[in-house]
C-alpha positions in Angstrom: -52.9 -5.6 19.0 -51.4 -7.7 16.5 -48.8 -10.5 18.2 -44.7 -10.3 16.7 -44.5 -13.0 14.2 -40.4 -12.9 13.9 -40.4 -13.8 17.1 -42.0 -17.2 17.0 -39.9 -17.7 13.7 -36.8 -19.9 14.5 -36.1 -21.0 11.0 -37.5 -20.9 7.6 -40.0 -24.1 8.6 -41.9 -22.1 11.4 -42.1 -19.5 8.1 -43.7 -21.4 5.9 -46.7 -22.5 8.6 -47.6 -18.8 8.3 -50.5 -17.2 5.8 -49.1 -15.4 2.5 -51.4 -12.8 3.8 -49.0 -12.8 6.8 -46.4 -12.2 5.3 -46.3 -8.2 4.5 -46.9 -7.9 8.7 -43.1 -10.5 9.4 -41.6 -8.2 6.4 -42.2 -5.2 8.1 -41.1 -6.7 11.9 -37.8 -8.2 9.9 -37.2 -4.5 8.5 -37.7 -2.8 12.2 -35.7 -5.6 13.3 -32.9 -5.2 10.9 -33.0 -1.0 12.0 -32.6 -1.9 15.4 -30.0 -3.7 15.9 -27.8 -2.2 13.2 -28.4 1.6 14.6 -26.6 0.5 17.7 -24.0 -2.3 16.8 -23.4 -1.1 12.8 -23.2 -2.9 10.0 -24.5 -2.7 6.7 -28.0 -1.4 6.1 -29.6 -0.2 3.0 -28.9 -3.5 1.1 -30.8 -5.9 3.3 -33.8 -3.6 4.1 -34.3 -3.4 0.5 -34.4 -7.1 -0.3 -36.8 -8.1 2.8 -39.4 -9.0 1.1 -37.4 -10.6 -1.4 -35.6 -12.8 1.7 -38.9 -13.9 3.0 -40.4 -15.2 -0.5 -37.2 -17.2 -1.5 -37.5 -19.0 2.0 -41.4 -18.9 2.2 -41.3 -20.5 -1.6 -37.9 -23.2 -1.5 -37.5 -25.8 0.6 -34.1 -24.3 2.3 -31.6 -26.1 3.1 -32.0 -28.5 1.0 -32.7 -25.9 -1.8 -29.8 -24.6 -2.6 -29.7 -20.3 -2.0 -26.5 -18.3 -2.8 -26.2 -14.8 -1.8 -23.8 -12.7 -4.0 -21.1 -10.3 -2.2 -23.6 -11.2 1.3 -24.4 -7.2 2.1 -28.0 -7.8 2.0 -28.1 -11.3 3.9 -28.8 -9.5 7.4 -32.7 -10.6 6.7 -31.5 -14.1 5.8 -29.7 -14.8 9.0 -32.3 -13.3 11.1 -35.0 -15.6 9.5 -32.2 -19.1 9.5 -31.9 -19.8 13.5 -29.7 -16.8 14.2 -32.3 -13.8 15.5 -31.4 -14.5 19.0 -27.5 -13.9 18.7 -28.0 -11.4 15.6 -26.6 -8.6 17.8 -23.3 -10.2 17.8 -23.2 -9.7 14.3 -19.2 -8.5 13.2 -18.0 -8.4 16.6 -15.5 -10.7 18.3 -17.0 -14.5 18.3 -20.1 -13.4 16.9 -21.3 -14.0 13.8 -20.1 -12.9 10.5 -21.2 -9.9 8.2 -21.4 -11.9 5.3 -22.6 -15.8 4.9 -20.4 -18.4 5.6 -20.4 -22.2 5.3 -19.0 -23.3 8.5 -22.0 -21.1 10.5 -25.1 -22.2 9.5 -26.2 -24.9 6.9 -28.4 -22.3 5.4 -25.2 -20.6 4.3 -24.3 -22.7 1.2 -21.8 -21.0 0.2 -19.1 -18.2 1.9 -18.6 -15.0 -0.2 -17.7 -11.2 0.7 -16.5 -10.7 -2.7 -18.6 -10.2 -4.9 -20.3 -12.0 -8.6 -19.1 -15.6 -7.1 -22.5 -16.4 -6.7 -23.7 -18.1 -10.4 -20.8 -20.0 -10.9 -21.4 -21.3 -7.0 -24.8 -22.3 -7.9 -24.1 -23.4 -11.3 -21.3 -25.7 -9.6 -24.1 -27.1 -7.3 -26.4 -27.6 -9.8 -24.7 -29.8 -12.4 -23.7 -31.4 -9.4 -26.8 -32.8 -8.5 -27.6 -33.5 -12.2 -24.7 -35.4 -12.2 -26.3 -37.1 -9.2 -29.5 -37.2 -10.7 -31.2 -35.2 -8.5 -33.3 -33.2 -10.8 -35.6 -31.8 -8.2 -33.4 -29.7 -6.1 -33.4 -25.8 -6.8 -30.5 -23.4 -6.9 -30.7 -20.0 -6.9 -27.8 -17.2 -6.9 -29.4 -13.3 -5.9 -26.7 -10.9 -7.5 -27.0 -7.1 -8.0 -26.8 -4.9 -10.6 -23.8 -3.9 -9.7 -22.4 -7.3 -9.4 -23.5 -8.9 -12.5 -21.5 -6.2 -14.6 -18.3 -8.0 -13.2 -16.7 -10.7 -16.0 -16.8 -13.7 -13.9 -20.6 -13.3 -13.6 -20.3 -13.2 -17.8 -19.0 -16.1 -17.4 -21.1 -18.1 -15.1 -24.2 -17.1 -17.4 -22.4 -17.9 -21.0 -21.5 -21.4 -19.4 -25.3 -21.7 -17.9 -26.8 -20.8 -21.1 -25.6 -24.1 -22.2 -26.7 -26.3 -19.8 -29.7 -27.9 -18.5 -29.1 -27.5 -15.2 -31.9 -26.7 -12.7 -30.5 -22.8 -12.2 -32.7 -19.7 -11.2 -30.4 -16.4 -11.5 -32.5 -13.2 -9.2 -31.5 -10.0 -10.2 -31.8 -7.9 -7.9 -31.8 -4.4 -9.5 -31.3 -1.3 -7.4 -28.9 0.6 -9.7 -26.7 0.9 -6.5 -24.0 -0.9 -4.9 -21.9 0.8 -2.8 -21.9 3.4 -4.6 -24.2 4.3 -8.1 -23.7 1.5 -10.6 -22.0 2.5 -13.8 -21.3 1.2 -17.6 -23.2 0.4 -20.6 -25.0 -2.8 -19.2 -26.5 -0.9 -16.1 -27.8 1.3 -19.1 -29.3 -1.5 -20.8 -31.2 -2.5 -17.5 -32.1 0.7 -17.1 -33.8 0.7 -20.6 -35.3 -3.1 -19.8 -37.1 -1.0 -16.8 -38.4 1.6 -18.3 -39.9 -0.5 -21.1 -37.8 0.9 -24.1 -35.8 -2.1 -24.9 -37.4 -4.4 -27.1 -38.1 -7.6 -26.0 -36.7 -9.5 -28.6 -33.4 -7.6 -28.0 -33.4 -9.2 -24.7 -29.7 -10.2 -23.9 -30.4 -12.5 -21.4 -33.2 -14.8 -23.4 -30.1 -14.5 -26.0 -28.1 -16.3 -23.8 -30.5 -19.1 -23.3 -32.0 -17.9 -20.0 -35.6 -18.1 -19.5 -36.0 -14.5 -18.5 -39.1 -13.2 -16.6 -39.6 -9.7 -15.0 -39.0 -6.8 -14.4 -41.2 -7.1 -11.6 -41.9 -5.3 -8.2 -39.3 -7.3 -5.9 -40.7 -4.7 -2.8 -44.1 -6.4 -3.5 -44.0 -9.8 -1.6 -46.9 -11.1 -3.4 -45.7 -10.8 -7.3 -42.4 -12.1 -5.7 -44.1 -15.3 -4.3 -46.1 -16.2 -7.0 -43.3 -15.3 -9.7 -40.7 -17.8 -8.0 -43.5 -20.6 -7.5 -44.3 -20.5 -11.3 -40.6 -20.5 -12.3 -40.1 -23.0 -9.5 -41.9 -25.4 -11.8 -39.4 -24.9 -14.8 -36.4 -26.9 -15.6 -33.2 -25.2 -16.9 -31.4 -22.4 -16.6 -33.7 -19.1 -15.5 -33.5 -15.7 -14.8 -35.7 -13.1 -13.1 -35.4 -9.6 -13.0 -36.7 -7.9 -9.7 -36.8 -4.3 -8.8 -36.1 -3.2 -5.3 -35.2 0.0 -3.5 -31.6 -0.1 -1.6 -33.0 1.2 1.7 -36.4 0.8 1.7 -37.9 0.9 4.5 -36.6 3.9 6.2 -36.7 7.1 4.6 -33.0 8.5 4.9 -31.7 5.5 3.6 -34.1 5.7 0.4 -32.9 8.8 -0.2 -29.3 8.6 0.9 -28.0 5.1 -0.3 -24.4 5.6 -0.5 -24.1 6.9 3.3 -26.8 4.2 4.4 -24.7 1.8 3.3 -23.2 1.0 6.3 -24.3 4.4 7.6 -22.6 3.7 11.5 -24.8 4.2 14.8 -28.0 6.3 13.6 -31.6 7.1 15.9 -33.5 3.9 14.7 -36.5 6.2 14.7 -35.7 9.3 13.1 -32.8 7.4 10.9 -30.7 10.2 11.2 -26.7 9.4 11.9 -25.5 9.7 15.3 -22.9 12.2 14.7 -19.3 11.5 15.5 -16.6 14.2 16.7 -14.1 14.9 14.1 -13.0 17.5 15.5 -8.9 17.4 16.3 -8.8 13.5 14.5 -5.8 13.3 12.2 -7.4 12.4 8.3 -8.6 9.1 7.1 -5.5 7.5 4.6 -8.4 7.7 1.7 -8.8 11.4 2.4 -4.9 11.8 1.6 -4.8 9.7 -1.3 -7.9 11.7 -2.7 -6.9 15.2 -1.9 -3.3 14.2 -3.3 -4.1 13.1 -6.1 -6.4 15.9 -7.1 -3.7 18.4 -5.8 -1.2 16.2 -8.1 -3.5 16.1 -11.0 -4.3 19.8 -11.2 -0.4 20.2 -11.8 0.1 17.3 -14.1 -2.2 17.0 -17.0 -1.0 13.3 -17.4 -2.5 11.5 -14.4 -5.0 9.6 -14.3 -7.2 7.7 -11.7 -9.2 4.0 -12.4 -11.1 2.6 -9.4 -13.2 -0.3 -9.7 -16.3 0.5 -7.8 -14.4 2.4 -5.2 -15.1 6.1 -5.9 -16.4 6.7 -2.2 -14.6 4.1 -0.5 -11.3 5.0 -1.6 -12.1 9.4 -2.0 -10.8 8.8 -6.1 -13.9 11.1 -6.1 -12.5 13.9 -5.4 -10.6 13.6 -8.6 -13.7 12.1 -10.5 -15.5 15.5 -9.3 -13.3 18.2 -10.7 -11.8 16.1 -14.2 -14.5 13.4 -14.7 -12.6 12.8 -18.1 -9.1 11.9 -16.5 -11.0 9.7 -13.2 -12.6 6.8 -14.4 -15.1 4.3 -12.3 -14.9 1.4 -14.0 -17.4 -1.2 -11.6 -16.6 -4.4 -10.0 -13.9 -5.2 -12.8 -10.8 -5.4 -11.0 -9.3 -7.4 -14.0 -10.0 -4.9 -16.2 -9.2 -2.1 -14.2 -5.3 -3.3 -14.0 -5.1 -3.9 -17.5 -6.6 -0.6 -18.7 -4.1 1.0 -16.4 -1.3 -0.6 -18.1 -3.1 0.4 -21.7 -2.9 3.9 -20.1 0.8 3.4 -19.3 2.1 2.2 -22.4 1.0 5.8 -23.6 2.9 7.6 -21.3 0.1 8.5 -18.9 1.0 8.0 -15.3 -1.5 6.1 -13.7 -3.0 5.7 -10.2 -5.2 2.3 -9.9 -7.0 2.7 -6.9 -7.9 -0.9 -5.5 -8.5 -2.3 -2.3 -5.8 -4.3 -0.9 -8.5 -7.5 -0.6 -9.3 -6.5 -4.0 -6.3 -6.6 -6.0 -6.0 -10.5 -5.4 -9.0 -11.0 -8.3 -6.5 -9.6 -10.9 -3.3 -11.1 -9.8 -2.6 -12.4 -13.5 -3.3 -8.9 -14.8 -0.3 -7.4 -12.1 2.1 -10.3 -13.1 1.2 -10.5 -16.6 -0.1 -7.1 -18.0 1.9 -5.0 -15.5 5.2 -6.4 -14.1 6.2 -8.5 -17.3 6.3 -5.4 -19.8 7.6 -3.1 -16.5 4.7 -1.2 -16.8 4.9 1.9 -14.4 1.3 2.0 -12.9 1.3 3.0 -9.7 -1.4 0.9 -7.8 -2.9 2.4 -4.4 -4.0 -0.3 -1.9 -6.2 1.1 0.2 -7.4 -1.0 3.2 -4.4 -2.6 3.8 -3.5 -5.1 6.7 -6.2 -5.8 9.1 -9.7 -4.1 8.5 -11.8 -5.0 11.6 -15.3 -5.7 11.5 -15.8 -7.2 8.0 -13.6 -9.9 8.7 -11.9 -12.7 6.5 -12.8 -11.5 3.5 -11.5 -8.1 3.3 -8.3 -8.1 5.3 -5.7 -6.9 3.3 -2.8 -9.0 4.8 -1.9 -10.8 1.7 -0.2 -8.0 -0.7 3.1 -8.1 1.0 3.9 -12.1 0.3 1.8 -11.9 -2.9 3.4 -8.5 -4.4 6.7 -9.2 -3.0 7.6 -12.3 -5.3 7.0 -10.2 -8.7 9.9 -9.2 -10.6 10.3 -5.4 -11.5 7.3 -4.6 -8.7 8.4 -1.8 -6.0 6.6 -2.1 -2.6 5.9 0.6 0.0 3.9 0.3 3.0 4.4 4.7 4.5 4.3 4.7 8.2 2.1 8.0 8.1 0.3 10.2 5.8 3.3 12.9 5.3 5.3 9.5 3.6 1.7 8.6 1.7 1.5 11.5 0.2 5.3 12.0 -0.7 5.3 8.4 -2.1 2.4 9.7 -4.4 4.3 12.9 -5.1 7.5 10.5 -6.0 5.4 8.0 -8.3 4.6 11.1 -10.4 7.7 12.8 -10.8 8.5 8.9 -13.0 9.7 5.7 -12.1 10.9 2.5 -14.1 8.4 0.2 -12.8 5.5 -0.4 -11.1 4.7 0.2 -7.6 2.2 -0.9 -4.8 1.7 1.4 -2.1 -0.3 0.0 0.6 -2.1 1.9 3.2 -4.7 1.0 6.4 -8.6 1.8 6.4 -8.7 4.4 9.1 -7.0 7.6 10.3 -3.4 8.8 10.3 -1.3 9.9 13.2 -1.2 13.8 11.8 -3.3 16.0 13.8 -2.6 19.1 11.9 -1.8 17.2 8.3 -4.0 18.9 6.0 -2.7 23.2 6.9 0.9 21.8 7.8 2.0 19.3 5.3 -0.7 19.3 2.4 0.9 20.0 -0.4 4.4 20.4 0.6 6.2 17.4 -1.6 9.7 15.7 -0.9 11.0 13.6 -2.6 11.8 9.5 -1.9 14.4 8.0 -2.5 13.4 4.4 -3.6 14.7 1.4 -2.1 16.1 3.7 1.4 15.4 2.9 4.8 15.3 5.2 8.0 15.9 5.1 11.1 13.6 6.3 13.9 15.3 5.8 17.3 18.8 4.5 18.2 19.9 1.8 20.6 22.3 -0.5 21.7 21.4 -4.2 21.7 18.1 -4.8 19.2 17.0 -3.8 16.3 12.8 -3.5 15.1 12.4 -3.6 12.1 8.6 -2.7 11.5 7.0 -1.8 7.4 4.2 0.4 7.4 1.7 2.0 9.6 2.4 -0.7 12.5 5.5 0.9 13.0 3.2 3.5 14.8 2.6 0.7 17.4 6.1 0.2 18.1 7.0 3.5 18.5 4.6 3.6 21.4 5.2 0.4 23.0 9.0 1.6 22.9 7.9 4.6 25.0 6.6 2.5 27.3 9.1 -0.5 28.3 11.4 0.2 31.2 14.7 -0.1 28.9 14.4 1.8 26.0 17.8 2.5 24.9 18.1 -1.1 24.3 16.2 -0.7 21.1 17.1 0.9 17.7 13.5 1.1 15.5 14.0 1.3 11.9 11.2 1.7 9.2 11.5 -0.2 5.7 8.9 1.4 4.2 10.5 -0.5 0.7 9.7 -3.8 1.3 11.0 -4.5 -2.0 13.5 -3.2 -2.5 14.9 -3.8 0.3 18.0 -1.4 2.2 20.7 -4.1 2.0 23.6 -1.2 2.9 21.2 -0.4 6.0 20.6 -4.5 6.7 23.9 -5.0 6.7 25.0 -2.3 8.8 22.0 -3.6 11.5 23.2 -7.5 11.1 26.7 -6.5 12.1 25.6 -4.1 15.1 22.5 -5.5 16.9 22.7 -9.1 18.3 18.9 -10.0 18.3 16.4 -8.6 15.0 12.5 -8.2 15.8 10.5 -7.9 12.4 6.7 -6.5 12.6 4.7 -6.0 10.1 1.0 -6.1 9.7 0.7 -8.8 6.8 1.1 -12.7 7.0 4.3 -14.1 8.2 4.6 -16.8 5.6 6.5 -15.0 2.8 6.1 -11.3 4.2 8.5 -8.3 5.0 10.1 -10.9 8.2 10.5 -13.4 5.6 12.3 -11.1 3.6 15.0 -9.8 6.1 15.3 -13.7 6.9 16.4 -14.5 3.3 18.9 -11.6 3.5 20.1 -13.3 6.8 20.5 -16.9 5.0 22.1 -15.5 2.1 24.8 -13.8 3.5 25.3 -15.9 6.4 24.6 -13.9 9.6 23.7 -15.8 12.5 21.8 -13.1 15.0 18.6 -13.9 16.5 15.8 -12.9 14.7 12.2 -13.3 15.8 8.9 -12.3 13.4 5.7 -11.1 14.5 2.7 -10.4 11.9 -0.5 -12.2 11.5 -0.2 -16.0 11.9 -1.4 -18.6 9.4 -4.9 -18.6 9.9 -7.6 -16.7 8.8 -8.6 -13.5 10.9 -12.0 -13.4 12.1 -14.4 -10.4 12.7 -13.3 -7.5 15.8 -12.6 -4.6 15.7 -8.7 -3.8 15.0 -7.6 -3.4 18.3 -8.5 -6.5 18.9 -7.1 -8.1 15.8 -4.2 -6.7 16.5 -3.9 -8.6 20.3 -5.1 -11.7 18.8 -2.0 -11.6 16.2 0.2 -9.9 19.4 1.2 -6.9 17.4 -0.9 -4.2 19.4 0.8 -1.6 21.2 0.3 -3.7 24.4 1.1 -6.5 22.6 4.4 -5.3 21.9 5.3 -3.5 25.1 5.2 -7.4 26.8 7.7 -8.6 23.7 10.0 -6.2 24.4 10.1 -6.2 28.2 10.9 -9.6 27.9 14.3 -9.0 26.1 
């Protein structure tokens, strides 16, 4: 019996002492491992099992960490970890005071540089590389790994028509699987495509053109061409590029053949592959499941909508829409700059226009909202899915900015619903026509709505824009809660031993604002409690205290959201008690009043 060889590996030097002909045994023991421990504790799957082999050359080849490795977006860095001195607490991976989903600089020196997001990674290791040229350390390797998916994205453009020009010491890896999340779109996946299957010319090649040294396609699942590939371009100065073909999922067979779902597929049998299934049974929907069947229902009665997402179609159910008019639902990849702009294109035509972008998302085209969008009072009508605080992926994709950052835009309407009847009447309301643009923002997860879908799908009121309502009367407080949180406050009210203490209002408008109903709640209540589940600094609580300074009320007002610091990984529950908005959270704040 042959003995484990990942478990004698503690970092990438104890790798290097093994055989090359070793080397297909540790890939297959990293895979299992991998399996493992992401069919009980989740996570992201097909991407790292399909660059295993890949992981293992690139530290088996460069002399990491003083090679320089960057990992785009840092969905398939699970084998990376595992093989960098962090096997041992791997199963803490996305939970609380664990380790992190994606790289990160501040947990291990073989992170070199933190991403979530994705095509960061050449202009990262082009940064590093002219660095050391400039500190004439010509020997040092960088290397960025970025997907097909990713490189389609215009700051990757960028990073390799800046490259192209230099001499510094830069390998680009693309790793071509024709997948991200979801199936990779637009005319350069075609030309890859074409590159693979041998019918592009090779002096039509793009990349030489840019002044890459370009070398592949080649079998990136085949650890031996991998190895020796890198060590011969290892030896060459300047700017290169190699293109490697892998297989998302590879490695288990339902993942191969299933790559969207084995994405981050949840818990699954780790030796059958096949997804634990969960109860859905008596759940209210998820919020993307009302946007998408909204949408569609909207759509089939108005011939002018349309729906952009960039590289969402699964993630944010636009494919619902894509299905039934694929000519009026577009996908348009990891552009998120492009996607906004297109929208307002769209809009100056008098199409109305749903952009579909993930709260976390829509901060890489904040120019294009201010400039393209809110300057010409553009009506697009942007959907920000995963809104507030997203759990288990962390820093990087919490949605907790768009209130401060949308809020400050002239001509810009913001609504956060507090459940899916007001999502989908908001959506209803955007179509009917409005004078500007408008965010509406909205959580990853389920509703409140048992029975949503045969009760209220489908059956439209209209909004009145810029009106607050109130939820529950009282006598001596008022909450003032924006957006699905409000849910939490409703229940913690329940709970406290003085209820009819509190008046709960919901201003769903954060922008905006109900100044008749503020004023009416400054001169009644003699203490204000905002909640909302974005940051404090510049949020819905600093809204309602500008309205206090500027008309000169004096009650006590106290905020609660998330607190200047980045939120790490946890689930949302516990997020939520870190920032002291949970339900139990809440029942303590307002037991002490």
């Amino acid at each position: 019996m042959k003995s484990n060889l990942l478990l004698h590996i503690h970092s990438p030097i104890d790798l290097r002492l093994l055989d090359e002909a070793q080397l297909p045994q540790l890939a297959q023991e990293l895979r299992d491992f991998i399996i493992n421990i992401v069919a009980t504790k989740e996570g992201h799957l097909g991407a790292s099992l399909g660059v295993v082999e890949l992981t293992i050359a690139l530290h088996y080849v460069f002399n990491t960490p003083e090679d320089l490795l960057v990992w785009d977006v840092g969905h398939q860095a699970y084998g990376h970890k595992i093989l960098t001195e962090r096997r041992t607490i791997f199963h803490t991976n996305r939970q609380l005071g664990g380790i992190s989903g994606f790289p990160k600089r501040s947990e291990s020196i073989y992170d070199t540089f933190g991403v979530g997001h994705s095509s960061t990674s050449i202009s990262a290791a082009l940064g590093m590389a002219i660095a050391s040229n400039l500190k004439e350390d010509f020997e040092k390797q960088h290397i960025a790994v970025i997907g097909d998916a990713s490189i389609a994205s215009g700051m990757a453009f960028e990073g390799l028509n800046h490259a192209g020009v230099t001499d510094a010491n830069l390998l680009v890896i693309l790793n071509d699987n024709a997948i991200g999340i979801d199936p990779s779109v637009g005319a350069l996946k075609k030309y890859f495509t074409s590159v693979k299957e041998g019918k592009n010319p090779k002096q039509n090649n793009m990349i030489k053109s840019l002044n890459f040294e370009y070398s592949g396609p080649i079998d990136g699942n085949d650890i031996f061409a991998a190895i020796k590939e890198l060590k011969r371009l290892q030896k060459i100065k300047g700017p290169k590029f190699l293109h490697l073909i892998t297989t998302k999922g590879k490695g288990l067979q339902q993942a191969e053949e299933n790559q969207v779902k084995y994405h981050a597929p949840g818990k699954f049998d780790a030796t059958t592959g096949e997804i634990i299934p969960k109860s859905e049974e008596n759940l209210p929907p998820k919020y993307q499941d009302v946007f998408g069947l909204t949408i569609l229902d909207l759509a089939q009665k108005n011939e002018k909508i349309v729906g952009i997402t960039p590289a969402m179609p699964s993630g944010s159910s636009l494919k619902f829409m894509m299905d039934a008019f694929p000519k009026r639902a577009f996908d348009v990849g990891i552009a998120e700059q492009h996607a906004v702009t297109l929208a307002a294109g769209m809009a100056t035509q008098g199409m109305i226009v749903y952009c579909n972008i993930y709260s976390t998302f829509l901060q890489r085209a904040y120019d294009q909202v201010i400039h393209d969008v809110a300057l010409q009072d553009l009506p697009v009508v942007f959907c920000l899915d995963r809104a507030g605080l997203v759990g288990e992926d962390g820093a990087t994709h919490h949605g907790v900015f768009d209130l401060a950052y949308l809020r400050c835009i002239p001509n810009m309407i913001v609504y956060a619903p507090l459940n899916e009847i007001d999502l989908q009447n908001i959506l209803y309301t955007a179509q009917l026509g409005l004078e500007h643009p408008i965010a509406i923002r909205y959580p990853r997860g389920r509703g409140v709505t048992i029975d949503w879908k045969t009760s209220h799908f489908g059956k439209y009121e209209k909004i009145e824009i810029g009106k607050a309502k109130q939820l529950k009367s009282g006598s001596k407080i008022a909450v003032l809660s924006t957006g699905t949180i409000g849910n939490n406050v409703s229940l913690a009210l329940a709970k406290i031993q003085h209820p009819k203490n509190f008046a709960h209002y919901d201003f769903a408008f954060v922008k905006p604002l109900d100044e008749k109903e503020l004023h009416t709640i400054f001169s009644k209540y003699e203490s204000i409690i905002t909640i909302e589940d974005g940051v404090l600094n510049g949020g819905f609580g600093s809204a309602i205290l500008e309205f206090a300074a500027t008309h000169k009320y004096s009650s006590k007002i106290q905020l609660l959201g998330i607190p200047d610091v980045f939120i790490e990984q946890g689930s949302v529950d516990e997020q939520q008690q870190y920032c002291k908005i949970s339900v139990d959270c809440l029942e303590i704040i307002f037991s002490s009043y």
